[in-house]
C-alpha positions as CSV (number, residue, x, y, z in Angstrom):
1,X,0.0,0.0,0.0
2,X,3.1,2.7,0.6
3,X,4.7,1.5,-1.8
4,X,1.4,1.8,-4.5
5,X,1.0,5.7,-2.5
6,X,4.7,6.4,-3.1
7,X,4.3,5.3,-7.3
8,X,1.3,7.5,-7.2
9,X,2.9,10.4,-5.7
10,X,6.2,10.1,-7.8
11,X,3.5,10.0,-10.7
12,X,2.0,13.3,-10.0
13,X,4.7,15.2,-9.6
14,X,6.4,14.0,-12.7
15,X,2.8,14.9,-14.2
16,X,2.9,18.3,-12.6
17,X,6.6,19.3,-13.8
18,X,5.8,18.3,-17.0
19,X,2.8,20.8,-17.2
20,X,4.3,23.6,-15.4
21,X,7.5,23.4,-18.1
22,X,5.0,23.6,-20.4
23,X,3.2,26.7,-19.0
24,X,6.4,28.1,-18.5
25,X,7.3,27.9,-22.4
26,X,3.7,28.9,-23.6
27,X,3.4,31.6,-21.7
28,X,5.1,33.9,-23.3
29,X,4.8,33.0,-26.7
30,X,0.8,33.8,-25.7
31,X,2.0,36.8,-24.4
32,X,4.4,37.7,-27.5
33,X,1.6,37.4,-29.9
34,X,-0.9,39.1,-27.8
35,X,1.4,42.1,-28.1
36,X,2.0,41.1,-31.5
37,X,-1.4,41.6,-32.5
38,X,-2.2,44.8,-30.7
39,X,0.9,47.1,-31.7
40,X,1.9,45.5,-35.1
41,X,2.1,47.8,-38.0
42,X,-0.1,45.0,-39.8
43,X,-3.1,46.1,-37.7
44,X,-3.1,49.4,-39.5
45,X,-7.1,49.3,-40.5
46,X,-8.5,51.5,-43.9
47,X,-10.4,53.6,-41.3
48,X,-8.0,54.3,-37.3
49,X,-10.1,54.5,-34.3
50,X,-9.9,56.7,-31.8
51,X,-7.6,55.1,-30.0
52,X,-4.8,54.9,-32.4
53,X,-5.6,58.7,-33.3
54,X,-5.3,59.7,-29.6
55,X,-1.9,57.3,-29.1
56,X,-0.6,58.8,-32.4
57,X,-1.3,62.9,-31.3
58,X,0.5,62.0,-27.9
59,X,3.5,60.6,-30.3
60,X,3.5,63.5,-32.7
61,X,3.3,66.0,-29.1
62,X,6.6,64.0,-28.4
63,X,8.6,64.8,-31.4
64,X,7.9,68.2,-31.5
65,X,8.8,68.3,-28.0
66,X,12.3,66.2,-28.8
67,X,13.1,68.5,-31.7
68,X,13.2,71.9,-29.5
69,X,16.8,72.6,-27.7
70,X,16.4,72.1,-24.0
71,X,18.0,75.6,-23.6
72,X,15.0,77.5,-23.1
73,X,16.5,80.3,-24.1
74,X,17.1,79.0,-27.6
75,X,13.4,77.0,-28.4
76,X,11.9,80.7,-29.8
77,X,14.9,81.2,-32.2
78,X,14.9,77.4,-33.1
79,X,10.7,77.7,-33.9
80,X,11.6,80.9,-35.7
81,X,13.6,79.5,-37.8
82,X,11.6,76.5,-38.6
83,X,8.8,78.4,-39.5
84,X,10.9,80.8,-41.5
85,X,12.7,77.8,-43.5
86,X,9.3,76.5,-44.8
87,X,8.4,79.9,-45.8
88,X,11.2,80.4,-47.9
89,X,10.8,76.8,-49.5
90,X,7.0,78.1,-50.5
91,X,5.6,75.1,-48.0
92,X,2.7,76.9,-46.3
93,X,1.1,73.2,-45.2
94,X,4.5,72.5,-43.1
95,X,4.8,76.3,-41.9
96,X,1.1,75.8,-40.9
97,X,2.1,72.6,-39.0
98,X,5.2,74.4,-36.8
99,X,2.3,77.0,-35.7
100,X,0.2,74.2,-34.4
101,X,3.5,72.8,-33.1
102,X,4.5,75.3,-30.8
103,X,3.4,74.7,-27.3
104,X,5.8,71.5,-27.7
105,X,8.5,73.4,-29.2
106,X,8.5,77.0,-26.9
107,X,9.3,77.4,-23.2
108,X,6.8,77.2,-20.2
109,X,6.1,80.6,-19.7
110,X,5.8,81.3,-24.1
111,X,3.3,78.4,-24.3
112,X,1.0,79.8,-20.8
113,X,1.0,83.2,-22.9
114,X,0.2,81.3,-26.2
115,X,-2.5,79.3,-24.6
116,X,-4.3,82.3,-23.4
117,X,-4.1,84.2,-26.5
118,X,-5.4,81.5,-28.5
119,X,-8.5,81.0,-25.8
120,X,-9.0,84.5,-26.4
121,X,-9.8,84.1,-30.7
122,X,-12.8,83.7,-31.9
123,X,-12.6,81.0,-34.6
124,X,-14.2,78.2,-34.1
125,X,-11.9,75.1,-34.2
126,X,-8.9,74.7,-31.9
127,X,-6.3,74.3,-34.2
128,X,-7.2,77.7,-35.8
129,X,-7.4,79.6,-32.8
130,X,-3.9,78.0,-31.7
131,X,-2.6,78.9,-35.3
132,X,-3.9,82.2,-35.3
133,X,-2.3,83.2,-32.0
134,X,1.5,81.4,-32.8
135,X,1.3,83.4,-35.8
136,X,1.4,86.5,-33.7
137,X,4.5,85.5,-31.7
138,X,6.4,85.2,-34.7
139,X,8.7,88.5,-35.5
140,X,6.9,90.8,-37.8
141,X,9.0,89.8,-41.1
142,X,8.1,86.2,-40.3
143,X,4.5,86.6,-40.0
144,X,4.2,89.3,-43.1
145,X,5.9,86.4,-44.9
146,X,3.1,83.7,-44.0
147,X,0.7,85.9,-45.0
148,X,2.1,86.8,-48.4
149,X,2.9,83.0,-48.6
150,X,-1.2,82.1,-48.0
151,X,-1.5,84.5,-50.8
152,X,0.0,83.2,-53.0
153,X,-1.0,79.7,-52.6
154,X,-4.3,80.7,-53.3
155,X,-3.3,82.3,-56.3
156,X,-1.7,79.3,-57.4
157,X,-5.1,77.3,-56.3
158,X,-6.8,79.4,-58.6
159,X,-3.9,79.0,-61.5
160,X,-4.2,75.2,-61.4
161,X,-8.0,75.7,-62.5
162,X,-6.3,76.0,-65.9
163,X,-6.8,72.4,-68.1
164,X,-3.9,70.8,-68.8
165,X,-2.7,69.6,-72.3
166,X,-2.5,65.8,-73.0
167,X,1.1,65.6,-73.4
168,X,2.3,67.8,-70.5
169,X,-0.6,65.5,-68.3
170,X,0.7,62.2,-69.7
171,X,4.2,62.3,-70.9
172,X,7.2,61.2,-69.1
173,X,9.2,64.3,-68.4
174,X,11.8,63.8,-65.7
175,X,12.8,67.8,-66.2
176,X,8.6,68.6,-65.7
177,X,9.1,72.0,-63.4
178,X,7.9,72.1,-59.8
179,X,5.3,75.1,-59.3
180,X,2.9,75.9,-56.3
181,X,3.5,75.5,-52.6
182,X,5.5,72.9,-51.2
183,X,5.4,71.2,-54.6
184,X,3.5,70.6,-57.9
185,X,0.8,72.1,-59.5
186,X,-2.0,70.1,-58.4
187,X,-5.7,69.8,-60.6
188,X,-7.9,68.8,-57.7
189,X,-11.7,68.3,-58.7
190,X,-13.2,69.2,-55.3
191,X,-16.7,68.4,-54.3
192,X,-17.6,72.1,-54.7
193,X,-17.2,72.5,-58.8
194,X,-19.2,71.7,-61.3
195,X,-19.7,68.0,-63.5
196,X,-18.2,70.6,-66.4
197,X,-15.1,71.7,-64.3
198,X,-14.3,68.3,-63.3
199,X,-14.5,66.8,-66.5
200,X,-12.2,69.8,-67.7
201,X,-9.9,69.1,-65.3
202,X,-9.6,65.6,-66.3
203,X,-9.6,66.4,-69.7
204,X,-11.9,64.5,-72.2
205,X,-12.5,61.1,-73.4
206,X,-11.3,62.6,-77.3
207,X,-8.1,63.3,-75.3
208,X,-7.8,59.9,-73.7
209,X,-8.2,58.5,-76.9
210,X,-5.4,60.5,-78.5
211,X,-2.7,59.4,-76.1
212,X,-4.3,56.3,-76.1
213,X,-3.2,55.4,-79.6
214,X,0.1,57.1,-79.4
215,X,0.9,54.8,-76.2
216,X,0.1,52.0,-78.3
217,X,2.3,53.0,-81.0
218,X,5.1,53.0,-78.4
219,X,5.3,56.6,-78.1
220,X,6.6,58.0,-74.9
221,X,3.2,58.1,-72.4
222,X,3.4,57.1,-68.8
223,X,1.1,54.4,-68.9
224,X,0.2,54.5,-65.2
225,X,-1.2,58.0,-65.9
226,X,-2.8,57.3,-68.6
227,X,-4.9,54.8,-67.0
228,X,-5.3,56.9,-64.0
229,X,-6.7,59.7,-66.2
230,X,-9.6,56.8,-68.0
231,X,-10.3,55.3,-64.4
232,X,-10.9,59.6,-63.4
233,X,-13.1,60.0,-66.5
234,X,-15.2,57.0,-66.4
235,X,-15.8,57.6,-62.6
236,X,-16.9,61.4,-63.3
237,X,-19.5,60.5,-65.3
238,X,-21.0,58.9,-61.6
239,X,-22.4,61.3,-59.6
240,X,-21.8,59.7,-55.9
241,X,-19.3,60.9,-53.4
242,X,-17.1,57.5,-53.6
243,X,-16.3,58.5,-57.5
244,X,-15.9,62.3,-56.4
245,X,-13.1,61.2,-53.8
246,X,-11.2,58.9,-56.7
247,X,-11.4,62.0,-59.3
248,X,-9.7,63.6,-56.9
249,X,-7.4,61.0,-55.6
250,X,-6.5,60.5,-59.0
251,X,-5.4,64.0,-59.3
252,X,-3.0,64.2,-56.7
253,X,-1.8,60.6,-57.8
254,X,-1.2,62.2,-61.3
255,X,0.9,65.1,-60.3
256,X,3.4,63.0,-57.6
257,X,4.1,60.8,-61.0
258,X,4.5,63.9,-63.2
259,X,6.9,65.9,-61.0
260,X,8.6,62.5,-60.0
261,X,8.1,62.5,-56.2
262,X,7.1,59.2,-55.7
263,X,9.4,56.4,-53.9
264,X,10.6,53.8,-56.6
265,X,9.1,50.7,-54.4
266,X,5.4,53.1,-53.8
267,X,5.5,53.8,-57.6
268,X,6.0,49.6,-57.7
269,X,2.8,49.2,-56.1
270,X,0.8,51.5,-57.5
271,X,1.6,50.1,-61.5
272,X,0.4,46.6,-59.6
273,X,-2.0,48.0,-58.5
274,X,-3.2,50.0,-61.3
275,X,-2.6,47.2,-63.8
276,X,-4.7,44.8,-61.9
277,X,-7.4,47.2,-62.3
278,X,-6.8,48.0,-66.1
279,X,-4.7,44.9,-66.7
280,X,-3.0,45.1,-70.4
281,X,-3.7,41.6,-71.3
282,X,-6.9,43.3,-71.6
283,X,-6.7,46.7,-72.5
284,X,-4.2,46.5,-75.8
285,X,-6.2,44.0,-78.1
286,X,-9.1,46.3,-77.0
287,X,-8.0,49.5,-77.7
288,X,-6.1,48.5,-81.0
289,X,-9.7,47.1,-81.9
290,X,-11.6,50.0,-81.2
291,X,-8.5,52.5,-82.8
292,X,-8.7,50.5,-86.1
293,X,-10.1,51.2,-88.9
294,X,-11.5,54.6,-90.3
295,X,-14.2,56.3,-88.2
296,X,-14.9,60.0,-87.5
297,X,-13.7,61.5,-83.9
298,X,-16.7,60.8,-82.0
299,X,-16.7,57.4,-83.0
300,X,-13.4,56.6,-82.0
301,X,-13.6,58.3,-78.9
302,X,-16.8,56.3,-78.3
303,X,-15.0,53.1,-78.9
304,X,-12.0,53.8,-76.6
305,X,-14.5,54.7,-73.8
306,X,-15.9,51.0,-74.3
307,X,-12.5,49.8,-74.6
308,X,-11.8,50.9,-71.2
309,X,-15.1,50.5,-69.7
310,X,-15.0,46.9,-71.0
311,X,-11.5,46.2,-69.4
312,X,-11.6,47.0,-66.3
313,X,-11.4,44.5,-63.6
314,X,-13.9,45.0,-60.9
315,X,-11.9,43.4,-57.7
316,X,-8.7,44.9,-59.1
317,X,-10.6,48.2,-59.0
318,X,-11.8,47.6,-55.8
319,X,-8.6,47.2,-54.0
320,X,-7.4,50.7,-56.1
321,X,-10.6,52.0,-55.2
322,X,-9.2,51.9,-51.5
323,X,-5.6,53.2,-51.9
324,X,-7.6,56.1,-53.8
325,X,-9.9,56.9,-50.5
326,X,-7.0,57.2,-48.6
327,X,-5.3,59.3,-50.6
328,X,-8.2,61.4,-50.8
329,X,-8.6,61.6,-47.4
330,X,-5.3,62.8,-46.5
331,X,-5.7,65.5,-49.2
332,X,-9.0,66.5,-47.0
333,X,-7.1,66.6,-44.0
334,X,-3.9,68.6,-45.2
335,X,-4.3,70.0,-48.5
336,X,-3.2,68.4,-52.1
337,X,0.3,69.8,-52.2
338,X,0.6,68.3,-48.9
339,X,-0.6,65.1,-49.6
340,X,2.1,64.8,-52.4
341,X,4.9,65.6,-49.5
342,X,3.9,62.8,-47.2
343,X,3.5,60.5,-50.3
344,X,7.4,60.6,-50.6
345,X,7.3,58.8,-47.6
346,X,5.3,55.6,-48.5
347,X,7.1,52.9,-50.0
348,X,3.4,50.5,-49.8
349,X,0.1,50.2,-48.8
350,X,1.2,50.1,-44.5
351,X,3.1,53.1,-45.2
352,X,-0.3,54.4,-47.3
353,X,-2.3,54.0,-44.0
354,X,0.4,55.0,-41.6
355,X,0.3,58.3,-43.2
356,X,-3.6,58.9,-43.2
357,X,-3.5,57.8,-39.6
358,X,-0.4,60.7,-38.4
359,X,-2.6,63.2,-41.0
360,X,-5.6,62.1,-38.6
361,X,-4.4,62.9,-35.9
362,X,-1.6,66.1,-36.5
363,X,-3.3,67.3,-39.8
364,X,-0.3,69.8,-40.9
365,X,1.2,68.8,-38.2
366,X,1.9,65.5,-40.2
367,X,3.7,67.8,-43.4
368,X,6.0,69.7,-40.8
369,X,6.9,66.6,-39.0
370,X,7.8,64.7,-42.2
371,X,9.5,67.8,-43.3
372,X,11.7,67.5,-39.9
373,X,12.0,64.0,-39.4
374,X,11.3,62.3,-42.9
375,X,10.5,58.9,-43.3
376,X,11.2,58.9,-39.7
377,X,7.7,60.6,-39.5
378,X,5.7,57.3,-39.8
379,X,7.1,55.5,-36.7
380,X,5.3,58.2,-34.6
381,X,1.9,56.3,-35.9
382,X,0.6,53.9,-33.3
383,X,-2.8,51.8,-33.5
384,X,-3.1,51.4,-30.3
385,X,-4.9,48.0,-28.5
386,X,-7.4,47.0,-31.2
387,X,-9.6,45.0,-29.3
388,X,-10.7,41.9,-32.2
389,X,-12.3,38.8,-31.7
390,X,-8.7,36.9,-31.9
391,X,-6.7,38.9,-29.8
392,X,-9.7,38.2,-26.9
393,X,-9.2,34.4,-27.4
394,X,-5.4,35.0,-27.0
395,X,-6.0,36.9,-23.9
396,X,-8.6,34.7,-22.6
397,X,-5.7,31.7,-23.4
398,X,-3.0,34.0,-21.3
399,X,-5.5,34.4,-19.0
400,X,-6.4,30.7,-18.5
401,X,-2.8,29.6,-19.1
402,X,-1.7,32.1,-16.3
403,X,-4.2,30.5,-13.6
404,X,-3.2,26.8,-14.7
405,X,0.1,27.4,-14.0
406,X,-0.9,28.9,-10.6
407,X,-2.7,26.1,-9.8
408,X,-0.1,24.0,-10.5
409,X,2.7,26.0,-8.4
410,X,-0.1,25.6,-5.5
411,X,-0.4,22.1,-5.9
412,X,2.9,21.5,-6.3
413,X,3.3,23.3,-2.9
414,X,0.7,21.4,-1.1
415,X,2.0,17.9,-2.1
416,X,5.4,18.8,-0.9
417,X,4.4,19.6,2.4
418,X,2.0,17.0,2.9
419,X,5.0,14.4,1.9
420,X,7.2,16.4,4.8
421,X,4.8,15.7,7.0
422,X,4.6,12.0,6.2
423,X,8.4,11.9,5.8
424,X,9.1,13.6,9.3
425,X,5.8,13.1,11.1
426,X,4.1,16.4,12.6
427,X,6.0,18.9,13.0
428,X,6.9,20.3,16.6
429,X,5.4,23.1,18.6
């Protein structure tokens, strides 16, 4: 009978070793991919919650404040000069940012004055009052600066109304000029204009069939634009707000490949991309079909509408279609010419969303930072703990896993002493 007790006892404690090894591995593997899963870039989403947007201001507030010399004597020159550097590059969106910046970047007793001036304007969001009360600590010749700078960014807003010609729109041209703020002309066809201004903007479907045949005949046309441009034209013939934010997506997509301020991998993706929505295969037997032969203009143009209409792949659309949204909404949430900045950071479509989520939560704060920091810029971007259905089961499996191995420390504990006992008999007073 001992001898059966003391088997059954050497049993279970071999048992229990083996399963608190165990725990003792898979716990933290449980507990590496439950962090895994809650900070990984991968978890970037289309659309960032509120956490990530609230992580990612606190991250931004941080750089700014890591930029500013921790002589506080020097932070007012240093924001000066900041501001003052954009200015003179023509960049009013990353000027604009440093404003917003400031009560990281001055001393205590700048940033209590700052704070109660901007309590003190009368616009209506935050940022603006904040803007419009940094731009009065500036020195004079600074701040006369911004102001001719808005100036003349509007100008050029107005400018870029202007249609563009086929061949400067669709050409390669790696000596294409840089005009505008912060960057290239931009055509933007914003909610607020008309079906006949958009479709000017976009030029027309006689164009598209122009360049069309000259690409074909292996003239010098940048492809990518060119079915950029079709995808714009046949989506401004729809009147919803999806096809308004890809006209204008498209635009700013159109000028970072015509002034050549795209990455080399992000320009990569987006010819995949694009190509799986108008995939050649397709498009060339098309379009030579529907440019052959002798027909007046109308018809051909007809013809190469169909062509395109005809080959476009709906689910490679659909995954263009939501590169395109995000584009558009960082253009919402900085300004065109400022979307084209922070594209020069993205290299692919994580990059793509960590960008929307910094513009989310800095708006021009997002320009200036990249213009500080540079690619640099997208680490500040943090989702946050995104609470999914498989990052609860892998908590509720740390969790369980956690207690199991508690139990088995406190049974292990308990049989210990009760074979004392039995080894030594009671144990004195």
């Amino acid at each position: 009978m001992a001898r059966r007790r003391k088997r059954t006892d050497k049993t279970s404690g071999w048992m229990q070793a083996v399963v608190f090894n165990s725990l003792l591995i898979l716990l933290p593997v449980v507990g590496a991919q439950v962090i895994g899963s809650a900070f990984s870039g991968a978890a970037f989403s289309d659309s960032p919650g509120i956490e990530a947007i609230d992580q990612t201001r606190r991250n931004i507030d941080d750089a700014f404040t890591s930029f500013a010399p921790r002589n506080s004597g020097d932070r007012a020159q240093f924001w000066y000069d900041l501001v003052d550097r954009e200015l003179s590059e023509q960049d009013v969106a990353a000027a604009h940012g440093f404003l917003l910046a400031a009560p990281q970047m001055l001393d205590k007793k700048d940033v209590r004055e700052l704070m109660a001036a901007a309590d003190a304007e009368r616009f209506n969001r935050a940022d603006e009052r904040l803007a419009a009360a940094a731009l009065r600590k500036l020195p004079t010749e600074i701040s006369l600066k911004y102001e001719q700078a808005q100036v003349s960014a509007r100008v050029l807003d107005t400018q870029s109304e202007a249609p563009e010609t086929p061949e400067a729109e669709l050409t390669e041209n790696p000596d294409a000029p840089e005009t505008g703020i912060g960057g290239p002309e931009v055509d933007i066809a914003g909610p607020d204009r008309s079906d006949e201004t958009r479709f000017r903007l976009l030029g027309t479907f006689e164009d598209l069939a122009e360049n069309s045949e000259r690409w074909l005949h292996g003239d010098r046309v940048d492809a990518i634009a060119l079915k950029i441009t079709a995808i714009g034209l046949i989506e401004a013939e729809s009147t919803d707000g999806l096809s308004d934010a890809n006209i204008r997506a498209a635009s700013i997509l159109k000028s970072a490949l015509r002034s050549r301020r795209m990455t080399d991998d992000f320009k990569d993706y987006l010819t995949a991309r694009v190509n799986a929505a108008l995939p050649d295969n397709v498009l060339r037997p098309a379009l030579t079909t529907a440019l052959g032969g002798l027909a007046t203009t109308e018809v051909r143009t007809e013809r190469v509408k169909a062509a395109y209409i005809g080959a476009i792949d709906p689910r490679g659309l659909q995954r263009l279609e939501s590169d395109l949204e995000q584009i558009d909404r960082i253009g919402g949430l900085t300004s065109p010419r400022a979307t084209i900045t922070l594209l020069q950071q993205a290299e692919d479509s994580s990059d793509l969303r960590r960008i929307r989520l910094v513009a989310e939560a800095g708006g021009d704060r997002a320009v200036a930072l990249v213009k500080q920091s540079g690619n640099a810029a997208l680490r500040v971007a943090d989702t946050g703990i995104r609470w999914t259905m498989h990052m609860v089961l892998q908590v509720m499996g740390m969790t369980l896993s956690a207690m199991a191995m508690l139990f088995v420390t406190w049974s292990t504990l308990k049989r210990n002493i009760r074979l004392r006992k039995r080894a030594h008999g009671p144990l004195p007073n």
